[in-house]
C-alpha positions as CSV (number, residue, x, y, z in Angstrom):
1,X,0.0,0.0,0.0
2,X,1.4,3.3,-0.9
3,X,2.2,5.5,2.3
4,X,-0.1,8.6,2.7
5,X,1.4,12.0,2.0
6,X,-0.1,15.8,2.4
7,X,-0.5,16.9,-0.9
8,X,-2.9,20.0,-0.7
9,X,-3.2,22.7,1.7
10,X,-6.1,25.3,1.6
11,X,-7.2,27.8,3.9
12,X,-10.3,29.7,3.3
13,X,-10.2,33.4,4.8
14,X,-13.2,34.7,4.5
15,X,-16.1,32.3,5.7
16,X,-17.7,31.1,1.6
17,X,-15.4,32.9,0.0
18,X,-12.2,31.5,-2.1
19,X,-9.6,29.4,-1.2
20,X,-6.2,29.5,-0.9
21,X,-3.6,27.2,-1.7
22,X,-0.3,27.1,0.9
23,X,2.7,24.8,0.8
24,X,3.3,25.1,4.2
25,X,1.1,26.1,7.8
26,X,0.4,26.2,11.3
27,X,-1.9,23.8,13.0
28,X,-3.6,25.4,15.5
29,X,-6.6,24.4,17.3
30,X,-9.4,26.1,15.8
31,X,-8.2,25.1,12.4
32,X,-5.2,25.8,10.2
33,X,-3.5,29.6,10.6
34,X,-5.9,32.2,9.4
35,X,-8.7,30.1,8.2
36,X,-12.2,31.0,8.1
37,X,-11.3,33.8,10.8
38,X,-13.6,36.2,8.9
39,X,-17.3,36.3,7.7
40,X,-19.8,38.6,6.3
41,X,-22.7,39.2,8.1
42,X,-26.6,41.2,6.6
43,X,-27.7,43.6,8.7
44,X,-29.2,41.5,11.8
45,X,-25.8,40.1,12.0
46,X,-26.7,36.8,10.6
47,X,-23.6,35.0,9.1
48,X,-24.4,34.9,5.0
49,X,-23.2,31.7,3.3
50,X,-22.3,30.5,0.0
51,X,-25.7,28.1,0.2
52,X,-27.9,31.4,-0.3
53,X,-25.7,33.2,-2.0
54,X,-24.1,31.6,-4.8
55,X,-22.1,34.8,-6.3
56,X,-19.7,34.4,-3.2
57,X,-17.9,32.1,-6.0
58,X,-16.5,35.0,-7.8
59,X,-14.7,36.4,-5.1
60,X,-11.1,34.8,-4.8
61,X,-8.5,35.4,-2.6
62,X,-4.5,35.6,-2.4
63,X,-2.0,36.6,0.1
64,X,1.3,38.5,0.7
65,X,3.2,39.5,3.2
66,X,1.2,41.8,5.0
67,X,-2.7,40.4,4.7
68,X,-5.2,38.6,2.0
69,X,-6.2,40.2,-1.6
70,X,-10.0,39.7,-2.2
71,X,-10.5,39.9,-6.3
72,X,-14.1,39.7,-7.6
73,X,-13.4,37.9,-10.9
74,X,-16.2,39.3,-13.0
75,X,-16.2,42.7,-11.8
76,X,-12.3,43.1,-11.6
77,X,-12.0,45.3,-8.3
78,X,-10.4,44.0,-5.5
79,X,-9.3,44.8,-1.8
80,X,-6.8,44.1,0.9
81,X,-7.4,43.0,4.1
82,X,-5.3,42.5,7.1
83,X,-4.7,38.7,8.0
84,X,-6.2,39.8,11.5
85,X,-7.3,42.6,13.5
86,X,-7.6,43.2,17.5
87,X,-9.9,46.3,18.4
88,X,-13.3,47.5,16.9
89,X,-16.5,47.5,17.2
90,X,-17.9,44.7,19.1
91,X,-20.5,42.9,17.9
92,X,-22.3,39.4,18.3
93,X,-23.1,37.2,15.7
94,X,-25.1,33.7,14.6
95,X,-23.8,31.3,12.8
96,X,-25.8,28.6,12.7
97,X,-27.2,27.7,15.8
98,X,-24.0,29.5,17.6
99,X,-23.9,33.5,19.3
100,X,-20.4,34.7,18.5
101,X,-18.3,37.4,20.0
102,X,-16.7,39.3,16.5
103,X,-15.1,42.0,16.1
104,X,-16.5,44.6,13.3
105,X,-13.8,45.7,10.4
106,X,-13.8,48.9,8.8
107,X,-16.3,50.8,7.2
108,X,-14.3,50.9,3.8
109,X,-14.6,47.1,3.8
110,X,-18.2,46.8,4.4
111,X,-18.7,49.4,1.7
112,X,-16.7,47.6,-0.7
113,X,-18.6,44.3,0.1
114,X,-22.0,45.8,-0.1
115,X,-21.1,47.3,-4.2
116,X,-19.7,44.3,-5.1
117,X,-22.8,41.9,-3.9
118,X,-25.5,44.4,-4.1
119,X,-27.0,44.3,-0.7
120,X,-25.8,45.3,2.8
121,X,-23.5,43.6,4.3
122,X,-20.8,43.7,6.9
123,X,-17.0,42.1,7.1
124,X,-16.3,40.5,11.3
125,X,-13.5,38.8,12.4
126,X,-13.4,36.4,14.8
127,X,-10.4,36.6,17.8
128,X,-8.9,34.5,19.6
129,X,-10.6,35.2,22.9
130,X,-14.2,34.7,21.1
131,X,-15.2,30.5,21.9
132,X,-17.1,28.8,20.0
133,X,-17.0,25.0,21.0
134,X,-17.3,22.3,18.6
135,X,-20.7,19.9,19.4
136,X,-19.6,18.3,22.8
137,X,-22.2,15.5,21.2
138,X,-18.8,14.1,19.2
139,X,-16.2,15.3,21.0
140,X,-16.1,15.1,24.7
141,X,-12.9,17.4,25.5
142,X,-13.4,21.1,25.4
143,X,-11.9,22.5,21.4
144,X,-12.8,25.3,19.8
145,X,-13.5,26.2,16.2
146,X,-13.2,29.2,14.0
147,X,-16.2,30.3,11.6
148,X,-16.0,26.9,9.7
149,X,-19.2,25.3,9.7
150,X,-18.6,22.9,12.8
151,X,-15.5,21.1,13.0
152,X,-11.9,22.9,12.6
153,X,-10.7,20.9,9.7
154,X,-11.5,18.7,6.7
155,X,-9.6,16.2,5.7
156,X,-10.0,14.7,1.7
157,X,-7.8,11.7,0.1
158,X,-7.4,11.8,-4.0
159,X,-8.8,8.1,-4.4
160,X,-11.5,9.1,-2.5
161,X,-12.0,11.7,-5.2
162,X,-11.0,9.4,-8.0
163,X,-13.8,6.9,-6.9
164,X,-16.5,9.9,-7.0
165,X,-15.7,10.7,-10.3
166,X,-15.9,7.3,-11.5
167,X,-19.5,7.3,-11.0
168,X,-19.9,10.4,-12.6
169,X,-21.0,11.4,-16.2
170,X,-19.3,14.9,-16.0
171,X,-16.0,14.9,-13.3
172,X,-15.7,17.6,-10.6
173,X,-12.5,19.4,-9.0
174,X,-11.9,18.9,-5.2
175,X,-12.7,22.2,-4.9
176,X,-16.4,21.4,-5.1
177,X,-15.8,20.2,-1.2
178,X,-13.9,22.7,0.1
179,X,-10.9,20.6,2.1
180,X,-8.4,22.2,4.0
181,X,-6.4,18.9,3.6
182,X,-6.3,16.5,0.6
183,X,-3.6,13.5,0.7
184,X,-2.4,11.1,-1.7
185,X,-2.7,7.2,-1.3
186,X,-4.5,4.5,0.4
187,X,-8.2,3.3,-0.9
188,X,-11.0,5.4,-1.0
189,X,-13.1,6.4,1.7
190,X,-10.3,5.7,4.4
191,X,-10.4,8.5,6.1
192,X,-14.1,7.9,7.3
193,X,-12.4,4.8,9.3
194,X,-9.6,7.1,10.7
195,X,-9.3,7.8,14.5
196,X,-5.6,9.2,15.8
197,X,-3.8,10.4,12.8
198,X,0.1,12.5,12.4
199,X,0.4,14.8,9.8
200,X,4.2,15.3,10.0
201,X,4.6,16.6,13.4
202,X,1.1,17.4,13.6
203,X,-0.8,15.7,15.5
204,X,-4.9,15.1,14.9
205,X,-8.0,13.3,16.0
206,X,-10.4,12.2,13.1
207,X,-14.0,12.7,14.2
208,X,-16.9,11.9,11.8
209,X,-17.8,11.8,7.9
210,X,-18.6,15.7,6.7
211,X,-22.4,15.9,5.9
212,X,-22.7,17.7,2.2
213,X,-25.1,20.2,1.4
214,X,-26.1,22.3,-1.9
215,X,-22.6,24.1,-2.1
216,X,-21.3,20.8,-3.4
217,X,-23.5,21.3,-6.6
218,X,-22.4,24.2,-8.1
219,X,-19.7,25.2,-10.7
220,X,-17.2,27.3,-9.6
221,X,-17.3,29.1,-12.2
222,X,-20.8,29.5,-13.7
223,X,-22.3,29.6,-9.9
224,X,-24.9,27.5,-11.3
225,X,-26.4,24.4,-9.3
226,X,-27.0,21.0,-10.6
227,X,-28.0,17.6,-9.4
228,X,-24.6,16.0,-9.0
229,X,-22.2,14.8,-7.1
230,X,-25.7,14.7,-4.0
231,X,-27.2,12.3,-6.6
232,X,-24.4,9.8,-6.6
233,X,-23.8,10.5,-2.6
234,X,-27.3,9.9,-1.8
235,X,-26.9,6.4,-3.1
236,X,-24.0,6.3,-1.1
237,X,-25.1,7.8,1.9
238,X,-24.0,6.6,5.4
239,X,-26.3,6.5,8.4
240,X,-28.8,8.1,5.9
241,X,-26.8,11.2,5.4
242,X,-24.7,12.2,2.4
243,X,-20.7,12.6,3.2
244,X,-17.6,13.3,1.8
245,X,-14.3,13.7,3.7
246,X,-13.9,13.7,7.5
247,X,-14.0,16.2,10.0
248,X,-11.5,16.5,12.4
249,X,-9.4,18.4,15.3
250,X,-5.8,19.4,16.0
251,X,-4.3,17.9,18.8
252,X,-0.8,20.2,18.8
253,X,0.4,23.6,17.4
254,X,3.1,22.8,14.9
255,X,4.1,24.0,11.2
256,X,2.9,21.3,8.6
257,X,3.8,21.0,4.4
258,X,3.1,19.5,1.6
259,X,4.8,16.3,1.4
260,X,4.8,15.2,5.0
261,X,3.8,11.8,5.7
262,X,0.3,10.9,6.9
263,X,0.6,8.5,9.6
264,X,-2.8,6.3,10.9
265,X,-2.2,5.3,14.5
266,X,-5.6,4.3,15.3
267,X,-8.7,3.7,13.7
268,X,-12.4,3.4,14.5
269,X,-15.0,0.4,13.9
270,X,-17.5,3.0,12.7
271,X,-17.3,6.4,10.8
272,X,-20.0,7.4,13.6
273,X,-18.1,6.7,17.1
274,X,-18.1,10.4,19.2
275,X,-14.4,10.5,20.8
């Protein structure tokens, strides 16, 4: 069997927005460094998601040395933001079923968000201080998680991929599921079967399949939604729900790259066992 090796990294900024692709991050324990640490929110400071708003797809993102570059790729305008800020405006927010402590970004940016999309909206980040535990339901110990939808990371191997698009008339690119980490080897669907995992030095807990919605559906770059891959997943499903790739936490704050050996030191005897 061929030994497992990192061979994607992405970190998603702003909460729905585009990715970006890194050779080489932090772990930390709400997720990888910088990711998913900011979110727009409409006027009753309800998080907005890709789910309801589609045209999120044509914003990507890239980073230098000093904070992230948000392009609107039809449009052609962009802006910078810092990768982080610590004072402003206070403000609390839901996502989901969650009340957040954020902290509001300038008025420029929420101006610039607004034109682009067409309605109000307002850029938050999320700090450090801010919790925001993942469901104690699956995992017993105390972590944390950014503005990702529940979990801190998600974790996506190629075959797993490769299988997916063998049932499929028209193939799809991984970024239709939105991984933070995508590996190379090993059969498909291992990583629902994963329990104590190292990435490098990193270390990780694998917790349960990732549930797909909607977002999974639609081109990334027409916006428009179609039937697969839920069609084929829904065949597929497990404990009647449709999954792809595996949630999981960080155990340890440590750099990880692309290339480092994926390491399985435990697994489960279900891809539903809380841990």
């Amino acid at each position: 069997m061929k030994n497992k090796q990192l061979t994607d990294i992405i970190i998603y900024p702003i909460k729905s927005l585009g990715g970006i692709h890194l050779t080489n991050v932090k772990l930390t324990p709400r997720g990888l460094r910088h990711d998913r640490r900011w979110m727009l929110v409409n006027e009753k400071n309800h998080f907005l998601t890709i789910r309801q708003h589609p045209e999120f797809l044509y914003f990507e993102l890239s980073q230098d040395a000093n904070g992230f570059v948000i392009t609107h790729r039809i449009k052609k305008t962009s802006l910078k933001i810092p990768f982080e800020i610590s004072s402003g405006n206070k403000l609390n927010v839901k996502i989901w079923d969650d009340m957040v402590d954020a902290i509001e970004a300038d008025e420029e940016y929420h101006q610039w968000f607004s034109e682009q999309v067409g309605y109000p909206c307002r850029l938050v980040y999320l700090p450090d201080a801010a919790p925001r535990r993942v469901q104690p339901d699956w995992v017993k110990a105390e972590h944390h998680v950014s503005f990702a939808d529940a979990y801190p990371y998600l974790i996506v191997g190629e075959s797993t991929l490769t299988d997916l698009n063998s049932k499929l008339e028209e193939k799809i690119a991984m970024q239709r599921f939105r991984p933070n980490l995508v590996f190379s080897g090993g059969e498909p669907y291992d990583e629902f079967l994963w329990k104590d995992i190292a990435v490098g030095d990193g270390l990780m807990q694998c917790i349960k399949p990732c549930t797909r919605c909607i977002v999974t559906t639609m081109n990334p770059e027409t916006t428009v939604a179609g039937k697969e891959p839920l069609k084929t997943l829904f065949k597929q499903r497990i404990n009647d729900k449709m999954v792809f790739g595996e949630n999981a936490i960080a155990i340890n704050s440590t750099e990880i790259k692309i290339g480092d050996e994926i390491v399985v030191k435990s697994t489960k005897q279900s891809p539903y066992e809380p841990i």
